[in-house]
Structure formats: C-alpha cells, structure tokens
Backbone as a printed PyTorch tensor [residue, N CA C, xyz], in Angstrom:
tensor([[[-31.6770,  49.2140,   0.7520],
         [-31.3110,  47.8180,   0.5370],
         [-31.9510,  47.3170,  -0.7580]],

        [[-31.7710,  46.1170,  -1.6890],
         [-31.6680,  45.7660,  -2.7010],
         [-32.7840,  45.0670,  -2.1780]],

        [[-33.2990,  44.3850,  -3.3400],
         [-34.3830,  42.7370,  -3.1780],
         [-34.1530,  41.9940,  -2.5180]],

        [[-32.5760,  41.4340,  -3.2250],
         [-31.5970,  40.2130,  -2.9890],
         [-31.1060,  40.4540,  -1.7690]],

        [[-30.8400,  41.2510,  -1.1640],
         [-30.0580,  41.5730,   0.1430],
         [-31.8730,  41.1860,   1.3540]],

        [[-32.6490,  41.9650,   1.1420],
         [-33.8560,  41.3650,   1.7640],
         [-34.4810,  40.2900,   1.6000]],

        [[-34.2090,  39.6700,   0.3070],
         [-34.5370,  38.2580,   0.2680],
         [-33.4230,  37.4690,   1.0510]],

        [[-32.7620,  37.3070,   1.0860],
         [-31.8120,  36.7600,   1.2780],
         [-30.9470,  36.7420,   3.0810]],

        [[-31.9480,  37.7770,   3.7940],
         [-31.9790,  38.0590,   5.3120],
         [-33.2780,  37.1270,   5.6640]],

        [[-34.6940,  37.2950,   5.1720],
         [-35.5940,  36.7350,   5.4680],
         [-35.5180,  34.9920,   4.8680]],

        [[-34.5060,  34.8390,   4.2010],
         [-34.4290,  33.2340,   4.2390],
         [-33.3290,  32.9830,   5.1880]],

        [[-32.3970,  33.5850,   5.9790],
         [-31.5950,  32.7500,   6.9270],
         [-32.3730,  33.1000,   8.3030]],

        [[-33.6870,  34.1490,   8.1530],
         [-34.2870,  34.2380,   9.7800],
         [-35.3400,  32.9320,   9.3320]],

        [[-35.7130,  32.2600,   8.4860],
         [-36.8510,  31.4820,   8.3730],
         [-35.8800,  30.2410,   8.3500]],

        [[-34.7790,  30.1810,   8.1000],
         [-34.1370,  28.8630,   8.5210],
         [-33.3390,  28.6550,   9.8710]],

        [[-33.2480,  29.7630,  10.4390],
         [-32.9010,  29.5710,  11.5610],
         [-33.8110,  29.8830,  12.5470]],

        [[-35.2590,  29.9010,  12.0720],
         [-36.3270,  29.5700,  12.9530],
         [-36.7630,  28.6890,  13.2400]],

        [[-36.7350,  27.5570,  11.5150],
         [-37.2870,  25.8460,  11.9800],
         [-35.8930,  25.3580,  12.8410]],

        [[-34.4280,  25.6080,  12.2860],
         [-33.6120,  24.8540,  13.3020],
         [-33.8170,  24.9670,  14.3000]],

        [[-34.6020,  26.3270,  15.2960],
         [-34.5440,  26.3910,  16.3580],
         [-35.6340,  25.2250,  17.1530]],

        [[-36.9570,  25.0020,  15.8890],
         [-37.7590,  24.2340,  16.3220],
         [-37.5390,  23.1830,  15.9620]],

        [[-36.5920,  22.2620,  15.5130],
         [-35.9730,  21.0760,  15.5010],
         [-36.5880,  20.0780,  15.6010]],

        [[-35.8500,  20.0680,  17.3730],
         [-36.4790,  19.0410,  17.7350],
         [-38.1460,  18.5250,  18.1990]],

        [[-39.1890,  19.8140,  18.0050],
         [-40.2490,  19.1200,  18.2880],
         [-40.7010,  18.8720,  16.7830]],

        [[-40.3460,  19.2680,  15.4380],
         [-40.3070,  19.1050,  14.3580],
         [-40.1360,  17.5440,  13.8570]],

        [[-39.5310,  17.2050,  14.6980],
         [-38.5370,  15.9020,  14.3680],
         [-38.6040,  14.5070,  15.2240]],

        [[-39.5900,  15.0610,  16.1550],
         [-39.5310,  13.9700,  17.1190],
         [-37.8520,  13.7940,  18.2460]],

        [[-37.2250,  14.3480,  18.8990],
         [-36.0500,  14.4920,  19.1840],
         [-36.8680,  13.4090,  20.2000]],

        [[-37.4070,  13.3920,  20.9860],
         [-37.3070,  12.4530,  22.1840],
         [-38.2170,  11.5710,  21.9190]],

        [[-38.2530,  10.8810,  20.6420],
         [-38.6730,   9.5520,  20.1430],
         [-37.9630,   8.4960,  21.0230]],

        [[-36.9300,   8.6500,  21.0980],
         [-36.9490,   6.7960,  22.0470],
         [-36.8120,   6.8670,  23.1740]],

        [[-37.1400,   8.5010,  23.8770],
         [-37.3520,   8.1520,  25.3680],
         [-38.9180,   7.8360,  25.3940]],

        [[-39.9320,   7.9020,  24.4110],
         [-40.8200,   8.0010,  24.9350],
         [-41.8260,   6.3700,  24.8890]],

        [[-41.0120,   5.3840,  24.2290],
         [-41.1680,   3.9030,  24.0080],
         [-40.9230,   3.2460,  25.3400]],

        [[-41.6760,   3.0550,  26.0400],
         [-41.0070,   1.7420,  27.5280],
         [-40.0830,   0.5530,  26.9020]],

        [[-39.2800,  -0.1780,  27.6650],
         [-38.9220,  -1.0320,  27.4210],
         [-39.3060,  -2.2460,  28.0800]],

        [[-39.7590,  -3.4710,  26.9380],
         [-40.3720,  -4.2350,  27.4770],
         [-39.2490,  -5.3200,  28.1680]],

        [[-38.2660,  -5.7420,  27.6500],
         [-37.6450,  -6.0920,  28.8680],
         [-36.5200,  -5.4360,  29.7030]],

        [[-35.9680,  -6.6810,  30.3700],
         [-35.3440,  -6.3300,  31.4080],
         [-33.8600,  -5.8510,  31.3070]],

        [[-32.6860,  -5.4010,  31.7700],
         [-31.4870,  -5.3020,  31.7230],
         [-30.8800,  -6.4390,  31.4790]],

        [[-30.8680,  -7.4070,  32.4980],
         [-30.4650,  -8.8380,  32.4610],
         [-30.5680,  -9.3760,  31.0080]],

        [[-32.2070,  -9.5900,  30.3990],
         [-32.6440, -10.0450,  29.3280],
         [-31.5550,  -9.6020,  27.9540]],

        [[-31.2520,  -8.1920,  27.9270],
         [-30.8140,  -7.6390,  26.9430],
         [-29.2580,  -7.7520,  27.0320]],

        [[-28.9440,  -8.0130,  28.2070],
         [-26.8120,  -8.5380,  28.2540],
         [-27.2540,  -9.7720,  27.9340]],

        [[-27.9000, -10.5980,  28.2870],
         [-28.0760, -11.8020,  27.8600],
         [-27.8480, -12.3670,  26.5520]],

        [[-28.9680, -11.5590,  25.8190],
         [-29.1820, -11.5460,  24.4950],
         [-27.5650, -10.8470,  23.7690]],

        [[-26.8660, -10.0560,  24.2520],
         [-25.8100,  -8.9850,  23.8690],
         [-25.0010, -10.2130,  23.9380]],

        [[-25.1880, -10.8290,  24.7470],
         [-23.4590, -12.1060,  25.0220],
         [-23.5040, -13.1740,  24.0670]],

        [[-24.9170, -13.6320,  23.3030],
         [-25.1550, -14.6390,  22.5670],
         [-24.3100, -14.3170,  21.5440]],

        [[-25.3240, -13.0350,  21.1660],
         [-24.8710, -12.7800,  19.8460],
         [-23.2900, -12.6480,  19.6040]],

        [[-22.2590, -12.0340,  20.4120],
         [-21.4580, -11.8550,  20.5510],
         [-20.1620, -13.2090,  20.3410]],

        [[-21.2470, -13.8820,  21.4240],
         [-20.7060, -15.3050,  20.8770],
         [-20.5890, -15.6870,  19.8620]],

        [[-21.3660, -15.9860,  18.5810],
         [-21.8690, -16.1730,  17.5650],
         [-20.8710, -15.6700,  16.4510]],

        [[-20.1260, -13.9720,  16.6340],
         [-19.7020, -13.6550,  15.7700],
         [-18.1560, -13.8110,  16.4910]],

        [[-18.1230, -13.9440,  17.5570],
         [-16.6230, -13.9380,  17.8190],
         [-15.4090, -14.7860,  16.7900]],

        [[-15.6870, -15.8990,  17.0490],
         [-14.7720, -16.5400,  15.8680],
         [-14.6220, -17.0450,  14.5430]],

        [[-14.9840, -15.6230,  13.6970],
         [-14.9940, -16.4930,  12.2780],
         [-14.1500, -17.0760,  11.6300]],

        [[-14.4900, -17.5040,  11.0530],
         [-13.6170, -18.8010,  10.3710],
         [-14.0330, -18.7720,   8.7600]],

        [[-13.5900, -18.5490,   7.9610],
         [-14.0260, -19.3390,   6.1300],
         [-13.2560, -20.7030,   6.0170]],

        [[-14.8530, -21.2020,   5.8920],
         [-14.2310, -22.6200,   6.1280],
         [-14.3650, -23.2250,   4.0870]],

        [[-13.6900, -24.2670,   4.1300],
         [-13.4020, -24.5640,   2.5800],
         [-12.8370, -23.6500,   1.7280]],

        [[-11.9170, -22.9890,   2.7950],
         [-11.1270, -21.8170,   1.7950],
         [-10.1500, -22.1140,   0.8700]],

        [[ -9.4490, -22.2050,  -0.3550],
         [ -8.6400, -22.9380,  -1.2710],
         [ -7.8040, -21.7170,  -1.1880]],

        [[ -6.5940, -22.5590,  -0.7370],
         [ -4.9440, -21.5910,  -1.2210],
         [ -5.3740, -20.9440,  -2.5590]],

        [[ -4.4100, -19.9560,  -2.8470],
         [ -3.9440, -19.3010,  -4.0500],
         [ -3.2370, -20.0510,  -4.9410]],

        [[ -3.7360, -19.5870,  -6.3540],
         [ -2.8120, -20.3320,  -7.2990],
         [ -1.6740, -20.1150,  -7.6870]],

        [[ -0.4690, -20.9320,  -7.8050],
         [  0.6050, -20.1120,  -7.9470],
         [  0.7720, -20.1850,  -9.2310]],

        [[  1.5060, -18.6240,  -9.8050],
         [  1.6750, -18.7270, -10.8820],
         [  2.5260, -19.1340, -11.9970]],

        [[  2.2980, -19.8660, -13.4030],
         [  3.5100, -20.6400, -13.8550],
         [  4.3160, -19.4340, -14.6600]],

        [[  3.4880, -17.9410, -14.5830],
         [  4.6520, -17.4530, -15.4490],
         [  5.2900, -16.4590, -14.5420]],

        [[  6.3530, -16.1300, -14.8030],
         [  7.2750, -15.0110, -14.5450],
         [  6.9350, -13.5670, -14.2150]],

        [[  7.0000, -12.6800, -14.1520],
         [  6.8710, -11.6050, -13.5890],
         [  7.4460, -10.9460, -14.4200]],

        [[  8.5990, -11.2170, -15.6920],
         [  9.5810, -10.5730, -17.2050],
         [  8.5080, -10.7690, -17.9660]],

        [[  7.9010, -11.6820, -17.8650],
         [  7.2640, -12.3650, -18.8240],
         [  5.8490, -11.9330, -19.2240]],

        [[  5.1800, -11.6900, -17.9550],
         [  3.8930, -10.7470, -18.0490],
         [  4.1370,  -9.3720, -18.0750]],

        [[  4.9580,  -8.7880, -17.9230],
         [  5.4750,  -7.4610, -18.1720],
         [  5.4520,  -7.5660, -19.4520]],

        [[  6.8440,  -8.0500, -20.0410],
         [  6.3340,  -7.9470, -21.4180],
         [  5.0590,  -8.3120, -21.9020]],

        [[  4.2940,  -8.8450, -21.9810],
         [  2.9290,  -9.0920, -22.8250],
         [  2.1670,  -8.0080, -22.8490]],

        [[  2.2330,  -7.3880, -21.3410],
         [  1.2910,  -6.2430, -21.0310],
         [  1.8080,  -5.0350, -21.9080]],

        [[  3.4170,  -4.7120, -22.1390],
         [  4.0120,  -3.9110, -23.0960],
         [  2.9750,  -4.1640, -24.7150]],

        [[  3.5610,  -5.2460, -25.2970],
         [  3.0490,  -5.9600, -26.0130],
         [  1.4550,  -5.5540, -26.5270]],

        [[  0.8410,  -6.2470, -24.9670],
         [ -1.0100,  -5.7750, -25.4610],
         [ -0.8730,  -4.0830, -25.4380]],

        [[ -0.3590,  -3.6710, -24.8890],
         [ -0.3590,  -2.0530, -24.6720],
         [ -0.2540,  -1.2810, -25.6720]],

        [[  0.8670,  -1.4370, -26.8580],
         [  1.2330,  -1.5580, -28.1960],
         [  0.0090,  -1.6660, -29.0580]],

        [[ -0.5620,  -2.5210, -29.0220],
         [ -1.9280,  -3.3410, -29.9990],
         [ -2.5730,  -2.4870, -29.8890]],

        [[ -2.9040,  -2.0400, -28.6750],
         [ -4.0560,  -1.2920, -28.3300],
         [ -5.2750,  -2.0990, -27.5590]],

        [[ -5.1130,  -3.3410, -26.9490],
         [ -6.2900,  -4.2460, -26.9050],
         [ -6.4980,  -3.9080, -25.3670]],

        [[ -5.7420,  -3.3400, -24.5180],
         [ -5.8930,  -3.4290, -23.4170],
         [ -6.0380,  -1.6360, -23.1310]],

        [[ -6.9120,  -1.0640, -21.6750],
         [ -7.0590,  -0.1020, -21.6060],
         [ -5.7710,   0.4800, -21.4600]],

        [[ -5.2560,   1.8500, -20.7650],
         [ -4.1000,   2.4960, -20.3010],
         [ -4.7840,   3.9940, -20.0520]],

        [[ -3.6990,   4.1170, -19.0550],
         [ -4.0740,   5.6740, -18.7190],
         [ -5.7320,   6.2360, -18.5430]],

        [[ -6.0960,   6.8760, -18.8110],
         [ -7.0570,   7.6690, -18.5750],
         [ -8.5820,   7.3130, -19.7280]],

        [[ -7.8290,   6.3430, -20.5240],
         [ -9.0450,   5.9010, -21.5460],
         [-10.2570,   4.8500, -20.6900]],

        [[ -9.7390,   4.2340, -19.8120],
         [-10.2250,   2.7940, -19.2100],
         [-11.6160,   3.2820, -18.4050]]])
C-alpha cells in the first residue's frame, strides 16, 4: 500500500470514531438534563398570548400605490433609448 492510501484509511477510522462519540462530545442530552421550572398550564398559557398577539396583523397607515402618468410605449422606449447611451446597466455588465 502507498502513504496516501494509509493516510487516508486512518483519517476515515479517526472520523468515524469521534462521530461515533458524538453525542457525549456534544452534549446530546443537554435539555433533558435542565428541570423545568414551570408548569404545563403556565407554558399553553403563555403559548395562547403570544399567539394572540401575532394573529392579526394589520400595516396600519399603509398608502395605495402610485399610479403611473406614463405609458408602458413610452417607458419602453426610453429604456431602448437609455440602453443606446449606454447610461443604464444591461445584460451581464450590471
């Protein structure tokens, strides 16, 4: 066998040794091991407020759209126009 062929066995047994140790690596049963200080009740409680809260939004002082006074021929052409000049990006330069 080569270097590279033995290097290269002893780095997937050394990485698939920490994956195997993972989870005590990592803390895996971090939030079983926190009590909870309150109750069930307390926390639907709290779950329904909030819930409340975001249920109906609204943007309030929202202003219609402006309508526009020009044409749709009309800004076409210009955009031809600026396109021509060169003042405006296009294609793949922008």
């Amino acid at each position: 066998m080569s270097f590279s062929r033995t290097l290269s066995i002893a780095a997937v047994a050394a990485f698939a040794s920490v994956g195997a140790q993972a989870g005590e690596l990592y803390g895996a049963g971090f939030d079983t091991q926190a009590p909870s200080t309150l109750s069930r009740a307390a926390v639907h409680a709290q779950a329904v407020e909030a819930v409340a809260q975001f249920k109906n939004y609204e943007v309030v002082n929202a202003e219609p759209a402006a309508t526009s006074t020009v044409s749709r021929s009309e800004v076409r052409s210009q955009a031809v126009v600026a396109n021509r000049a060169g003042t405006i990006a296009s294609g793949n330069r922008s």
